[in-house]
C-alpha positions as CSV (number, residue, x, y, z in Angstrom):
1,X,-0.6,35.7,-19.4
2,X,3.0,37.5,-19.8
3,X,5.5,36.2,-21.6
4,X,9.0,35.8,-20.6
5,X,11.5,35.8,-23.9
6,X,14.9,35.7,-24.5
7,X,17.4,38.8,-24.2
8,X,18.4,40.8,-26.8
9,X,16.2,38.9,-29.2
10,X,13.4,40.3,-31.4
11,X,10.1,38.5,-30.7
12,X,6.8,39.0,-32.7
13,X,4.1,37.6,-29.8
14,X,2.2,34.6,-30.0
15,X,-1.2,35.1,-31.8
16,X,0.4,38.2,-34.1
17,X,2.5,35.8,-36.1
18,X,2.3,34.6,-39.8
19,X,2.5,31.0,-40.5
20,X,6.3,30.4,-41.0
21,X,6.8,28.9,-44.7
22,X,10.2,27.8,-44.2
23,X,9.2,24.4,-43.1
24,X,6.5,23.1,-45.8
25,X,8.3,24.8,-48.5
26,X,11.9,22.9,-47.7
27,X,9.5,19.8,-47.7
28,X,8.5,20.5,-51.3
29,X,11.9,20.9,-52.5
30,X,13.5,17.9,-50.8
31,X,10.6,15.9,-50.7
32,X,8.8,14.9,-47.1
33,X,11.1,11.6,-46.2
34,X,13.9,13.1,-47.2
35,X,13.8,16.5,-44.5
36,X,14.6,16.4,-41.4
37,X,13.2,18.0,-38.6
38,X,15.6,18.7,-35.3
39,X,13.7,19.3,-32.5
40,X,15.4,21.0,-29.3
41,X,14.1,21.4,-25.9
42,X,16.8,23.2,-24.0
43,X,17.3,23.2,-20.2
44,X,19.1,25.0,-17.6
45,X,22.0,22.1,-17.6
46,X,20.8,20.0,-20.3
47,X,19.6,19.3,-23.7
48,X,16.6,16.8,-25.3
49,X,17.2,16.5,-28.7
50,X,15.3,14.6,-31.4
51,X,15.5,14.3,-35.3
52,X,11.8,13.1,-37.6
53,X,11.4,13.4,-40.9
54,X,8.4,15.8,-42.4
55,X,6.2,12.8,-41.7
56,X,6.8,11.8,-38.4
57,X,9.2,8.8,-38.9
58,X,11.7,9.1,-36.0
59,X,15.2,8.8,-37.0
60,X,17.6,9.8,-34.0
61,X,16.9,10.2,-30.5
62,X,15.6,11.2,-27.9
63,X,18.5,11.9,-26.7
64,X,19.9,13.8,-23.8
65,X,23.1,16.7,-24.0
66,X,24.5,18.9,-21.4
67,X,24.8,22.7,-21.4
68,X,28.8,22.5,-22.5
69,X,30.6,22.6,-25.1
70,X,31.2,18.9,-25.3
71,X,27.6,18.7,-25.4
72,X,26.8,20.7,-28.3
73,X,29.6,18.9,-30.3
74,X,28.2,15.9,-29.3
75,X,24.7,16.8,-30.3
76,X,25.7,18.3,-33.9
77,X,27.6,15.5,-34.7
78,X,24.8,13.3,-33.8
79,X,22.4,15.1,-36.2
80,X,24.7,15.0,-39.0
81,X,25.0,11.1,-38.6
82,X,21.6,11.4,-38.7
83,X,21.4,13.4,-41.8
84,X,24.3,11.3,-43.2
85,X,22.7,7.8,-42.2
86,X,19.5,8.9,-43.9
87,X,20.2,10.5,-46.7
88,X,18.6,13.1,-45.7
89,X,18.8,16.8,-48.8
90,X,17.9,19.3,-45.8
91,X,17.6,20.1,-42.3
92,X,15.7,22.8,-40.5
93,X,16.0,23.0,-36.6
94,X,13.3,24.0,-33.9
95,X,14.2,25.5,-30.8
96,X,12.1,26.4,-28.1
97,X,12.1,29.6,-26.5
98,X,13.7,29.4,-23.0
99,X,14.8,32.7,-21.7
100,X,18.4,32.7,-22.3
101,X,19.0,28.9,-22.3
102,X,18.6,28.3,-25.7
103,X,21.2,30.8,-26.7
104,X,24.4,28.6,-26.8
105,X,22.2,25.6,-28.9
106,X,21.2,28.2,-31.2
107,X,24.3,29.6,-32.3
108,X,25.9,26.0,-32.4
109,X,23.2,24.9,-34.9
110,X,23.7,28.1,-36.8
111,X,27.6,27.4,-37.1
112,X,26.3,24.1,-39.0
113,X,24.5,26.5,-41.4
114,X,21.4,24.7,-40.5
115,X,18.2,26.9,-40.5
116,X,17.1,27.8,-37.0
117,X,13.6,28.4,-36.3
118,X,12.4,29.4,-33.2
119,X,9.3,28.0,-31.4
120,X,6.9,30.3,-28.4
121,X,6.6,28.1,-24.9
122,X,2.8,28.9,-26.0
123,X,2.8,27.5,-29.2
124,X,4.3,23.8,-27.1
125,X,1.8,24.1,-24.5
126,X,-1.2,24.6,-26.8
127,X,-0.3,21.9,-29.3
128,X,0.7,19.8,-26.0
129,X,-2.3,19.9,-23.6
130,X,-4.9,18.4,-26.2
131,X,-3.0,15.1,-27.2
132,X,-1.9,14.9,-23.6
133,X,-4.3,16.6,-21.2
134,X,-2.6,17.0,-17.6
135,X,0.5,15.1,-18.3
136,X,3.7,16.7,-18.9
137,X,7.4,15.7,-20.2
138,X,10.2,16.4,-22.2
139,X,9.4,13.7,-24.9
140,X,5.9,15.1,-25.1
141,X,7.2,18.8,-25.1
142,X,9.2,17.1,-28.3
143,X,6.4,16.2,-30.1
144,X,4.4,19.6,-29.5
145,X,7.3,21.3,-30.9
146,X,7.3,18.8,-34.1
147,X,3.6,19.9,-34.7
148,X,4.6,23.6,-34.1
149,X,7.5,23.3,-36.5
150,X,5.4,21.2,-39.2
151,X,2.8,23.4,-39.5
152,X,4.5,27.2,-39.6
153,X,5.0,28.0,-35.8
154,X,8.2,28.3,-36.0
155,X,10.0,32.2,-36.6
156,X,13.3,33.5,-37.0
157,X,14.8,36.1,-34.6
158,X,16.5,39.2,-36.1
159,X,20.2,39.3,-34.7
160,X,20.8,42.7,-33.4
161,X,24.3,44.6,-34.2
162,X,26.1,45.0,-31.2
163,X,25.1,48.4,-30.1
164,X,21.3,47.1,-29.5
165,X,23.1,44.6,-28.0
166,X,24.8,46.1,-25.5
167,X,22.0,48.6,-24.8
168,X,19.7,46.2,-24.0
169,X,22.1,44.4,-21.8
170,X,23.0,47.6,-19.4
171,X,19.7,49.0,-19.7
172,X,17.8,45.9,-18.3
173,X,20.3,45.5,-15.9
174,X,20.2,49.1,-14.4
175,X,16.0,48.6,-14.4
176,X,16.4,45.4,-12.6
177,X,18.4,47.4,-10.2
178,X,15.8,50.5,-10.4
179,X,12.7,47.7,-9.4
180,X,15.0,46.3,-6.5
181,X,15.6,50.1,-4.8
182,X,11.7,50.4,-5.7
183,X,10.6,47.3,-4.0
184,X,13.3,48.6,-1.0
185,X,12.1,52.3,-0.8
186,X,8.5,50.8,-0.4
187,X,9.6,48.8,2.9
188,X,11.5,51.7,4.2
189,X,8.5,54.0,4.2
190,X,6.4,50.9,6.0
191,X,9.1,50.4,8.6
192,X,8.9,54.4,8.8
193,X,5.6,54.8,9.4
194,X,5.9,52.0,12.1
195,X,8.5,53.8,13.7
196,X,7.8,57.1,13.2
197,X,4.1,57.5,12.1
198,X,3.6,60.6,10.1
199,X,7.2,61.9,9.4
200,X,7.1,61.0,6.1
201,X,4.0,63.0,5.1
202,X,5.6,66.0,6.2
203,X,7.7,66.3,3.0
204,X,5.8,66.3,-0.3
205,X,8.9,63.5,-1.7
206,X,11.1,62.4,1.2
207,X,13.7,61.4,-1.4
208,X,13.8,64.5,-3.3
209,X,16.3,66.5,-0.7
210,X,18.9,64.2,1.5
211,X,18.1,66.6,4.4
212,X,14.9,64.1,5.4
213,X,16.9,61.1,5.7
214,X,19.5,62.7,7.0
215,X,18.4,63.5,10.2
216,X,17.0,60.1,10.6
217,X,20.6,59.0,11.1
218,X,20.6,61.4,14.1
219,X,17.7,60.3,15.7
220,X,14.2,58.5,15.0
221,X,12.9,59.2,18.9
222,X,9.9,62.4,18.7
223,X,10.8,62.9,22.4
224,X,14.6,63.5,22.0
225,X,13.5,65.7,18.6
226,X,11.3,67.8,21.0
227,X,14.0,68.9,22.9
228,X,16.2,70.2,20.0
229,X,15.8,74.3,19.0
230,X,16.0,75.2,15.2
231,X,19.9,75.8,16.2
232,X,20.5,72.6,16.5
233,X,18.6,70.9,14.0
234,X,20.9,73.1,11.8
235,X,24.0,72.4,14.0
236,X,23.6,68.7,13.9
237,X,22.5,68.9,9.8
238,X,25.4,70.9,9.2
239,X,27.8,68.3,10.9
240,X,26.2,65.7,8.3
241,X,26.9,67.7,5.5
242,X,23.6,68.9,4.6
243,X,21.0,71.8,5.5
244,X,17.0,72.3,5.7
245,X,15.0,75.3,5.3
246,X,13.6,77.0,8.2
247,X,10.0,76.2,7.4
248,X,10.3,72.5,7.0
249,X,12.6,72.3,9.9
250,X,9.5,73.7,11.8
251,X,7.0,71.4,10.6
252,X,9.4,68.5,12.2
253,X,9.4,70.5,15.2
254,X,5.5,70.9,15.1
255,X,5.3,67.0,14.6
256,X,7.8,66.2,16.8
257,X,5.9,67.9,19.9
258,X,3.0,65.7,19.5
259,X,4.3,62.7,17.8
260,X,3.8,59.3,19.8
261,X,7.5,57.5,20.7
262,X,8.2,53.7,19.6
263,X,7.5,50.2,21.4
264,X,10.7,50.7,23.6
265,X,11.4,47.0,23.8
266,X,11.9,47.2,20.0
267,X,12.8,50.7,18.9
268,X,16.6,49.6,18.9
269,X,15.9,47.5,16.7
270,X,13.4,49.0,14.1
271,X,15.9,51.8,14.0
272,X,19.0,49.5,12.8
273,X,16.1,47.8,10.6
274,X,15.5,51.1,8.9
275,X,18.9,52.8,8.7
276,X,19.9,49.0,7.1
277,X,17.5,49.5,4.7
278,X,18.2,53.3,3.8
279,X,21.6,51.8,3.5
280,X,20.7,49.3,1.1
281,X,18.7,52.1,-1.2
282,X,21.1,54.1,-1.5
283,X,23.9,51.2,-3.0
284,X,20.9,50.3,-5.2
285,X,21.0,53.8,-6.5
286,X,24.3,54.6,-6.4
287,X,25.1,51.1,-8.8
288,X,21.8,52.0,-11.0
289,X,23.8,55.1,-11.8
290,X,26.7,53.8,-12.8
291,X,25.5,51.9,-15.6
292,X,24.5,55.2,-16.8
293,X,26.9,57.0,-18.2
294,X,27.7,53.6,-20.8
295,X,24.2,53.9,-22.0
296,X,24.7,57.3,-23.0
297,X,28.0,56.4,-24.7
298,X,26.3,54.0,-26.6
299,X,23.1,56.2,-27.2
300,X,25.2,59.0,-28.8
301,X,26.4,56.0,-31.3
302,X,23.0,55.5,-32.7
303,X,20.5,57.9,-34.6
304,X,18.5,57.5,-30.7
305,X,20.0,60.2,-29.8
306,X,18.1,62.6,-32.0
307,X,14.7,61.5,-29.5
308,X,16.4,64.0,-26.6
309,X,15.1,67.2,-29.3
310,X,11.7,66.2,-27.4
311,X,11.4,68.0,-24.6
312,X,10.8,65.5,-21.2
313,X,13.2,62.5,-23.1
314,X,15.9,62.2,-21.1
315,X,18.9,60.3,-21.5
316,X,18.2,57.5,-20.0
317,X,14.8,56.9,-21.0
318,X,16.0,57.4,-24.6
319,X,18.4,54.7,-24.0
320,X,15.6,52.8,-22.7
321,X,13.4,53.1,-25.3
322,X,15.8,52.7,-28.2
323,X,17.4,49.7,-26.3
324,X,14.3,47.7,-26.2
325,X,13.1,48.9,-29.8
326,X,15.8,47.8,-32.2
327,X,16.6,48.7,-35.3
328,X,14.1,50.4,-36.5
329,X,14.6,48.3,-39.6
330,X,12.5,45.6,-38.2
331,X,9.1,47.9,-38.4
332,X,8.0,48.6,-41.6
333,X,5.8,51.4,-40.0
334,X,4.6,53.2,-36.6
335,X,1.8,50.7,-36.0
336,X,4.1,48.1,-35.7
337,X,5.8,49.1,-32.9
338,X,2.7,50.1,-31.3
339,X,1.7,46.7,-32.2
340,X,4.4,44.9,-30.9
341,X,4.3,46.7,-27.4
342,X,0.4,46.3,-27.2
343,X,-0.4,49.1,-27.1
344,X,-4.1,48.9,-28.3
345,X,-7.3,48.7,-26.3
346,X,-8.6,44.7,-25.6
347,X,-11.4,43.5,-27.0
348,X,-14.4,41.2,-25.6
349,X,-17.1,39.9,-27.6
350,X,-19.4,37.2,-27.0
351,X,-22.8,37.0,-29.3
352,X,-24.6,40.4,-29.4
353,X,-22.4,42.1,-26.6
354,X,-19.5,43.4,-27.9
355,X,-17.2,45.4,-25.3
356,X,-13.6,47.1,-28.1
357,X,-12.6,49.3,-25.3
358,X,-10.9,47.0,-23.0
359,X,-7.9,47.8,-20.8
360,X,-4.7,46.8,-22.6
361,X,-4.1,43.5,-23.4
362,X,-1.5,41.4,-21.4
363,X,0.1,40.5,-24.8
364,X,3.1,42.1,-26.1
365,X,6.3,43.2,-25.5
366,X,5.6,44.3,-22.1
367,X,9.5,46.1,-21.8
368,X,8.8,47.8,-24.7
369,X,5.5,48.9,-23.8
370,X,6.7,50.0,-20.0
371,X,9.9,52.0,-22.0
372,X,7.3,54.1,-24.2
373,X,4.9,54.8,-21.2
374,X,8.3,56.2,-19.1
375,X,8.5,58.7,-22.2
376,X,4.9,59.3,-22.2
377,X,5.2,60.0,-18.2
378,X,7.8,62.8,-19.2
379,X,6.3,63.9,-22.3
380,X,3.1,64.5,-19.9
381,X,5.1,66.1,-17.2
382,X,7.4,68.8,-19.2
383,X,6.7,68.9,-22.7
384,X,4.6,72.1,-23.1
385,X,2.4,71.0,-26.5
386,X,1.8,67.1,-25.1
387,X,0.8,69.0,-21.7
388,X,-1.6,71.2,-23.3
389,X,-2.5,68.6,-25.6
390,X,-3.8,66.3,-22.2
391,X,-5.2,69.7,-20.8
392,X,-8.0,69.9,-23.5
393,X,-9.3,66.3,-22.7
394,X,-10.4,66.5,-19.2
395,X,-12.5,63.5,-19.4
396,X,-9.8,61.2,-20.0
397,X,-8.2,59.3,-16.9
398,X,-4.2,59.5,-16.6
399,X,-3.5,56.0,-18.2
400,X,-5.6,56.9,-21.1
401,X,-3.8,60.0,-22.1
402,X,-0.1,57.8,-21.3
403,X,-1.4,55.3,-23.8
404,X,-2.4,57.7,-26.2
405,X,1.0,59.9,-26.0
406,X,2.8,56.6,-26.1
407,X,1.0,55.6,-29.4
408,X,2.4,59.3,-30.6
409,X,5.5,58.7,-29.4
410,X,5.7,56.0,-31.6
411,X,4.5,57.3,-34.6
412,X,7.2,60.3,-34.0
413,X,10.4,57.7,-33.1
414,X,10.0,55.7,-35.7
415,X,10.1,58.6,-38.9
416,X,13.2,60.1,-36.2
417,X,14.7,57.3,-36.5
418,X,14.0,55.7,-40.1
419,X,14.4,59.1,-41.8
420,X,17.6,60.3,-39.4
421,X,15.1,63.9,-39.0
422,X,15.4,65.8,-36.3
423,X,11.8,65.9,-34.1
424,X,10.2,69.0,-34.9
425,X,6.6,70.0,-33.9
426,X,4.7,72.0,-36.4
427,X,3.1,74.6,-33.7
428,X,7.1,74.6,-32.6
429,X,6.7,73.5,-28.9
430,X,8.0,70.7,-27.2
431,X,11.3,70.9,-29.4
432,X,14.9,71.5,-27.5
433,X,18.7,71.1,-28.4
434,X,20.3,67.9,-27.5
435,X,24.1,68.9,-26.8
436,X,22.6,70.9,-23.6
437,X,21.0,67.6,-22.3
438,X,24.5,65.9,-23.6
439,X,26.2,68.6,-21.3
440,X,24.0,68.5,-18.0
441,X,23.9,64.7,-18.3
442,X,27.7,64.8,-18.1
443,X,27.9,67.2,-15.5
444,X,25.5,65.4,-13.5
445,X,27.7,62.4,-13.4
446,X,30.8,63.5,-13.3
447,X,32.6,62.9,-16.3
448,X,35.6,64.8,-17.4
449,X,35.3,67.6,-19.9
450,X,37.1,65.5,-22.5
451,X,34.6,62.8,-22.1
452,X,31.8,65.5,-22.4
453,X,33.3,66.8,-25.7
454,X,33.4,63.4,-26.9
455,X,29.8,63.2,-26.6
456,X,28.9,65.9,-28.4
457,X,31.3,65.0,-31.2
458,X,29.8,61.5,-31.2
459,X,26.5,62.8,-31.3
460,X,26.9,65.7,-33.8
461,X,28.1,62.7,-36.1
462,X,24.5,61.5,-35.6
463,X,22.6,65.0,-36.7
464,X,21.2,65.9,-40.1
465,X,22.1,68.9,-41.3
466,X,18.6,70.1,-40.3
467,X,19.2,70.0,-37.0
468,X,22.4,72.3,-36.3
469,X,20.5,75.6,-36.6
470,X,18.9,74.7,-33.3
471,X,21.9,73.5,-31.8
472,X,24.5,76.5,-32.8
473,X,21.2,78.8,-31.2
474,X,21.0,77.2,-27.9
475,X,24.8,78.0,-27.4
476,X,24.4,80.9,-29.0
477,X,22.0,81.8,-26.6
478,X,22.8,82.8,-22.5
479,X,19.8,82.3,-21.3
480,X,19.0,78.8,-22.5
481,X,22.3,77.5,-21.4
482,X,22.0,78.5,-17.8
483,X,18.8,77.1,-17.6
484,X,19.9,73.7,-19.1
485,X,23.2,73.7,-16.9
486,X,21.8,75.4,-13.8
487,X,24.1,74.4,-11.0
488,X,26.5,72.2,-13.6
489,X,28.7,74.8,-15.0
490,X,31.6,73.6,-17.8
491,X,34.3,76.0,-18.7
492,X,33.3,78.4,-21.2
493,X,36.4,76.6,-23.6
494,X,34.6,73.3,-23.5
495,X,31.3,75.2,-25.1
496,X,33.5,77.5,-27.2
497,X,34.9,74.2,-28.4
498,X,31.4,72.6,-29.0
499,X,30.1,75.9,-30.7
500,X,33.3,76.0,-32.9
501,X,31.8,71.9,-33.9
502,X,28.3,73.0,-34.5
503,X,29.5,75.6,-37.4
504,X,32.4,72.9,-38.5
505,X,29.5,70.7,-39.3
506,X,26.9,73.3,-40.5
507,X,29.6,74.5,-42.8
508,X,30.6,71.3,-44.1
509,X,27.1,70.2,-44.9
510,X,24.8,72.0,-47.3
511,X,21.2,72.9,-45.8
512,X,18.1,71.8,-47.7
513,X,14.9,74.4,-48.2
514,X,13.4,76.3,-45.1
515,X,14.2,75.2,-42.0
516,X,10.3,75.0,-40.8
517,X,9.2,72.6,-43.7
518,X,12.3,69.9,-43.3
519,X,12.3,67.2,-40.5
520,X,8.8,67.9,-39.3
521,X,7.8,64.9,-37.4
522,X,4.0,65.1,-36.8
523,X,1.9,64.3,-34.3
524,X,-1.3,63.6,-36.1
């Protein structure tokens, strides 16, 4: 069953979570009758609100409050009467979980210096259905949460600093946007195929060279495309502002001579239908980009950016991953962020039959989970030791070895990140500068050269000291930095000017023993 949580919040999932003892030790210290319990069920428009005691004994409410700001002073001031008419020495609230609805109650309750705990949609329904099996309502949602609260269900949420904060804001914004061209790009090739079956299987990815789709805007009728030479598939290209190569323009040709036409009565139409819904993909794209260049701003601001030393991390998925992760404060080790994203086989056992190696479990942070497999998906595809690494187990299917380089990838973040090292591989493959990423990131979206050297200031501010030798090498070296920046070439005084940074830095800091025993980040 997935679970839907609030934004920007740091959830431990139902069924992983220690009994809270906020609750029953508060009782002990103010005594049962004299603690109050402030239960909140919160709403898209509205508020139910009730205040017990430890034992049960109902002393305000319940009470209804609307989403405003009138509303929350109204419903503070009414739990302080309460705590005031009562007598009451403490008060600790419950809140239920409700995607980002219970933000505004929470912070209002917090203002109060009351302690907030924060109750799973589970944790209600479980404690609901057996006292009130197929009936639901807000009162009895009320007293689920009361049990919940009473007996340790309740959890605090870790308040991100404002950098997580706005990471996790654009980044799940630009993947809502990334899903919706997604979900587009898979009607487009359906209404394709309708109205011109087999095109797109001429092209190994039709999205991967705008000529394709180009001359789609041209023409989607086989029998006019029959007619044309190679001249003027490269005449009418060139008017469009693009170009094919000779050999793929001859496998259109080749399909186009036997290729059945449209239903006439509709081919008007399936063609505006189609060229609608190109249209529409590429807005999707084009706004999924923008948000792009602010994640990176924000990535070079935390130690995240040291991840892009791993070959086949890329910006974005970086920003991804440490956007959905958190500090990595809130894991005391590796295994619980593997933990927390779920990544671990299922188990099903019933008397003597025992089955450990289930698929994953449907529990967890399923956003953190999806970021690490991205990085596993690139780690698999370009990083020459995890590539090899998946080589030598032929027996595996893909998923597997994903899973498995995701629960690595873990491992390898979280010392990155909790020590500030730089990744290193022992066997020395898979490693790469960052500031050449930095650069072709830049390039590719067309920020100034200013803005560029700001990044690599920003993210030089982030590097140990270990990690400069590779960086004053890879500018240092030709090679390396035409590969990185093939087709994005910056002036050779914005990488004198980040080279002249690297040795600022390396010179200001003082290196520690040999450079192949510090900052190793192991995969084993």
């Amino acid at each position: 069953m997935r679970k839907r949580v609030g934004k920007g919040r740091r959830v431990v999932e139902a069924g992983a979570r220690r009994v809270d003892p906020t609750v029953i030790e508060a009782a002990k210290r103010h005594g049962a009758e004299r603690l109050g319990l402030v239960l909140v069920d919160p709403h898209k428009t509205e508020l139910r609100m009730k205040v017990v005691n430890y034992l049960g004994e109902l002393l305000h409410g319940p009470a209804t409050y609307g989403q405003s700001a009138a509303g929350m002073r109204a419903l503070c001031e009414d739990i302080q009467s309460a705590v005031s008419r009562m007598g009451l020495g403490g008060v600790v609230a419950g809140v239920e979980l409700a995607g980002r609805n219970h933000r505004r109650v929470k912070r209002a309750l917090q203002r109060r210096d009351w302690p907030v705990r924060m109750i799973h949609p589970l944790a209600t329904s479980h404690l609901r259905r057996p006292a009130s099996p197929g009936e639901k309502s807000d009162d009895m949602d009320l007293l689920a949460m009361e049990r919940a609260l009473r007996d340790g269900y309740g959890f605090a949420e870790a308040e991100l600093p404002p950098v997580h904060l706005e990471l996790l804001e654009l980044s799940r914004a630009r993947g809502e946007l990334v899903a919706m061209a997604s979900a587009e790009r898979c009607r487009f090739l359906e209404r394709l195929q309708e109205l011109m079956p087999g095109y797109g299987g001429l092209f190994p990815d039709i999205w991967e060279s705008p000529g394709p789709l180009r001359l789609l805007e041209l023409s989607t009728c086989p029998s006019q495309l029959r007619l044309w030479s190679e001249a003027d598939f490269r005449k009418a290209l060139a008017g469009l502002g693009t170009a094919m190569r000779g050999d793929t323009i001859a496998r259109v040709m080749a399909w186009a001579a036997d290729a059945p036409d449209a239903d006439a009565p509709a081919a008007s139409h399936r063609r505006r239908i189609l060229l609608d819904s190109l249209g529409r993909i590429r807005r999707l794209d084009a706004e999924a980009a923008s948000y792009e260049p602010p994640l990176c701003w924000l990535l070079v601001r935390t130690r995240a950016v040291l991840l892009l030393g791993a070959q086949g991390v890329g910006v974005v998925s970086a920003a991804t991953y440490a956007a959905e992760l958190g500090p990595v404060e809130n894991y005391l080790s590796p295994k619980h962020i593997s933990g927390r994203a779920g990544l671990r086989p299922s188990r099903r056992q019933s008397g003597g039959s025992d089955r450990p190696d289930g698929p994953m479990p449907k529990s967890g942070n399923l956003r953190l989970r999806g970021a690490l497999m991205t990085i596993a998906l690139g780690l698999h595809l370009h990083n020459d030791h995890f590539r090899a690494w998946a080589a030598a187990r032929p027996g595996w299917d893909t998923k597997q070895v994903w899973a498995s380089l995701a629960n690595r990838f873990a491992r390898i973040s979280h010392r990155i990140l909790a020590e500030g090292m730089p990744y290193r591989h022992p066997s020395g493959q898979g490693c790469e500068a960052v500031l050449p990423k930095l650069l072709a990131f830049a390039s590719g979206h067309g920020l100034k050269e200013e803005e560029a050297f700001d990044l690599a200031r920003e993210a030089v501010g982030q590097m140990p000291p270990e990690a400069l030798p590779m960086e004053i090498a890879a500018f240092e070296d030709k090679a390396t930095m035409r590969r990185k920046l093939y087709r994005r070439r910056p002036s050779k005084e914005l990488l004198a000017q980040i080279a002249e940074l690297l040795k600022t830095a390396a010179g200001g800091a003082k290196m520690k023993g040999n450079e192949n025993d510090v900052g190793i980040s192991r995969v084993d």
